[in-house]
C-alpha positions in Angstrom: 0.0 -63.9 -12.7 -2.9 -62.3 -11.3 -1.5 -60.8 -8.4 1.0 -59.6 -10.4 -1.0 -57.5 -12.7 -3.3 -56.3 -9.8 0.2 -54.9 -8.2 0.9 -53.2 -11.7 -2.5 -51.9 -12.1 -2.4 -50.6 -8.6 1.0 -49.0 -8.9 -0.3 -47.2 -12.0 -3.3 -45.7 -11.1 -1.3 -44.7 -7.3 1.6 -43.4 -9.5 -1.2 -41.9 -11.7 -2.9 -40.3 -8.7 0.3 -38.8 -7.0 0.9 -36.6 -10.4 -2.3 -35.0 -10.8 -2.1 -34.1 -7.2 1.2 -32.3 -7.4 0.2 -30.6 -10.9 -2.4 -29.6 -8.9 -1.5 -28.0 -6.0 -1.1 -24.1 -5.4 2.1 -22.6 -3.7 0.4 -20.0 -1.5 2.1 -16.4 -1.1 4.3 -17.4 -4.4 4.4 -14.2 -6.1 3.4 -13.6 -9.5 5.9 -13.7 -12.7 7.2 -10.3 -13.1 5.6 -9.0 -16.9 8.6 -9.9 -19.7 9.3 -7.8 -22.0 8.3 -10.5 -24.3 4.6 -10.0 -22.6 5.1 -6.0 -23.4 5.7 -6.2 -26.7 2.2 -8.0 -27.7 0.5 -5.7 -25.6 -1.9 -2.9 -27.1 -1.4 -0.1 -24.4 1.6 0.6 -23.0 2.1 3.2 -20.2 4.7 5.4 -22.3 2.5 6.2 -24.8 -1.5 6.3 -24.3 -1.9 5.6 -20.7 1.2 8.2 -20.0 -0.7 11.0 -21.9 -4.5 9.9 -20.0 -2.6 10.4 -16.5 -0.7 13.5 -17.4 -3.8 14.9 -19.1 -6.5 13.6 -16.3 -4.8 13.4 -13.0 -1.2 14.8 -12.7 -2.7 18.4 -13.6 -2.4 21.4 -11.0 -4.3 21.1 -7.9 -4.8 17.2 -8.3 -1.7 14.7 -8.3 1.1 16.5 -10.2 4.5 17.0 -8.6 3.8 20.3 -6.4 0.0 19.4 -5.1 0.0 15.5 -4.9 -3.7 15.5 -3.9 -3.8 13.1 -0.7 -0.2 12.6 -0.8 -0.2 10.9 -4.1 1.5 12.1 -7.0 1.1 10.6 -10.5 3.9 11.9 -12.4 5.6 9.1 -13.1 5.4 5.7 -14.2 6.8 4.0 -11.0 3.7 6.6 -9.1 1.2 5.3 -11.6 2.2 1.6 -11.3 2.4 1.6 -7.2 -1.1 2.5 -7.2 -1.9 0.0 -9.7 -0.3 -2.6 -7.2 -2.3 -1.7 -4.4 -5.6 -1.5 -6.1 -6.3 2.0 -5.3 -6.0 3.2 -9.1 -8.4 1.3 -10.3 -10.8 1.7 -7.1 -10.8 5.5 -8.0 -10.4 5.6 -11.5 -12.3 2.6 -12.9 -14.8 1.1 -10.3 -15.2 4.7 -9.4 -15.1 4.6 -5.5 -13.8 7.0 -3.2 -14.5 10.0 -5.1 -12.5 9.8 -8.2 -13.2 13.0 -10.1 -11.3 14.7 -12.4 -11.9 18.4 -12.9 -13.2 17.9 -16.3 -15.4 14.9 -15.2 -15.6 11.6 -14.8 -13.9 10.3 -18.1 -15.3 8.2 -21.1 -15.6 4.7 -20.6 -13.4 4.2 -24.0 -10.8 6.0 -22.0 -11.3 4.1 -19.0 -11.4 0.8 -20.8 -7.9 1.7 -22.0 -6.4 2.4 -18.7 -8.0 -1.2 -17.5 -7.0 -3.2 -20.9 -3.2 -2.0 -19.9 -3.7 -2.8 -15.9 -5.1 -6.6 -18.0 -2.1 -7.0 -19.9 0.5 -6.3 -17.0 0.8 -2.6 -16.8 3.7 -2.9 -19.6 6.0 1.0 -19.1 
């Protein structure tokens, strides 16, 4: 009788084991769950309203990253533009951290402004 409950015991706390390892583990290279539009529609910025009008106003401007100059190669004119440098980092390298030279004409922006463009890279860059 003994035995027996030493087996069930053991079984348990192996079984037990065996679980939290797999809800555990981390899938490497899995990519992230593309934003819902369940996600979007909780969000507070979205890019079609404020964060379109800080782009167009800031950075795709004449002689910077609108369609005919595209400063560096980059233009910002869209919302698939905006996003792709979102994805590799380099918006908010420039824009937010502030490295490699991100000026606009006017100046470097207000940090209300700029805490807008990161709260909607935060929530999942929602267009």
């Amino acid at each position: 009788m003994k035995n027996r409950f030493l087996h069930t015991i053991s079984f348990a706390i192996v079984f037990f084991a065996i679980s939290l390892w797999n809800a555990c583990t981390y899938e490497k290279g899995k990519p992230i769950a593309p934003v819902t539009s369940d996600a979007c529609d909780t969000a507070v910025y979205k890019y079609s309203g404020v964060i379109s009008d800080i782009i167009q106003t800031n950075c795709a401007i004449q002689g910077c990253h609108d369609g005919s100059t595209g400063l560096g190669g980059v233009t910002l004119t869209s919302y698939e533009e905006v996003k792709a440098k979102v994805d590799d980092n380099r918006l908010v390298a420039r824009m937010i951290d502030g490295s490699g030279g991100f000026m606009p004409p006017s100046g470097k922006l207000p940090d209300t402004t700029l805490a807008k463009v990161q709260q909607w890279i935060t929530e999942g860059t929602c267009p």
